[in-house]
C-alpha positions as CSV (number, residue, x, y, z in Angstrom):
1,X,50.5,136.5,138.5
2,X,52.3,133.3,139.5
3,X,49.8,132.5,141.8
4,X,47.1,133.2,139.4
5,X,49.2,130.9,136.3
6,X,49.4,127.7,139.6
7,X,45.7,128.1,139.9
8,X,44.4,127.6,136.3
9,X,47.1,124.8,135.7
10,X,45.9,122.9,138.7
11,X,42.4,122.2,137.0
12,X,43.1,120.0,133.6
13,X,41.4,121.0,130.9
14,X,41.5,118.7,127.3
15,X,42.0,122.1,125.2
16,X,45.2,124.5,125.8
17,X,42.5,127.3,124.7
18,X,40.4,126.9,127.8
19,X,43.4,127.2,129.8
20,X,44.3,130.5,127.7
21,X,40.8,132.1,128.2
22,X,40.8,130.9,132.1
23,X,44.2,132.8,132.3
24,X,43.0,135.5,130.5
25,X,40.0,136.3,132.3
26,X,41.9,135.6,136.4
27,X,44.3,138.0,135.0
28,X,41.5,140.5,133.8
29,X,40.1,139.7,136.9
30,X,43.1,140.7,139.0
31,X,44.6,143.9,137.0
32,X,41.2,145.2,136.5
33,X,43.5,148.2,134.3
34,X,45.2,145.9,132.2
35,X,45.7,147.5,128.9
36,X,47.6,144.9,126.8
37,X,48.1,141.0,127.0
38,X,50.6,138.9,125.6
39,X,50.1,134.9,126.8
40,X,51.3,131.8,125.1
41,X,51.1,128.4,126.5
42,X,53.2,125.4,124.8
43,X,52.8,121.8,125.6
44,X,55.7,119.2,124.6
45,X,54.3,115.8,123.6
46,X,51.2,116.5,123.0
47,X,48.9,113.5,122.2
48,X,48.3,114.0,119.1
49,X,49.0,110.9,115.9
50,X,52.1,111.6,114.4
51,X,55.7,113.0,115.6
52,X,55.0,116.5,117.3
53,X,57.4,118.0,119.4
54,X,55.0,120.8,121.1
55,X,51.7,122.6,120.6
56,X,51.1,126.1,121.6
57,X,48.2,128.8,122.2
58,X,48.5,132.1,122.0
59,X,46.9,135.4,122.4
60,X,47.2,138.8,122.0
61,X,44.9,141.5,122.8
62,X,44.6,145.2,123.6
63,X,41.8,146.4,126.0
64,X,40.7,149.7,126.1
């Protein structure tokens, strides 16, 4: 899996939801039987206007 995270992160993306549905499809990908995910991705600083300390993604799904 860590292999698979070191993959995705090596591409930059603008959006922390590509990254999430990249991850989520390698991972699908990988554990073809995968019955439940549970990813979150947080970026401190993000550039954004304003003072924000971090922004996160997340997703949670059940596959059948």
């Amino acid at each position: 899996m860590l292999d698979i995270c070191k993959t995705i992160f090596q591409n930059p993306q603008p959006l922390l939801e590509t990254l999430l549905f990249e991850m989520e499809l390698a991972l699908l990908t990988a554990f073809p039987d995968t019955k439940y995910l549970n990813i979150s991705i947080r970026k401190k600083n993000p550039p954004l206007s304003g003072l924000v300390d971090s922004s996160m993604v997340g997703l949670e799904k059940k596959y059948d």
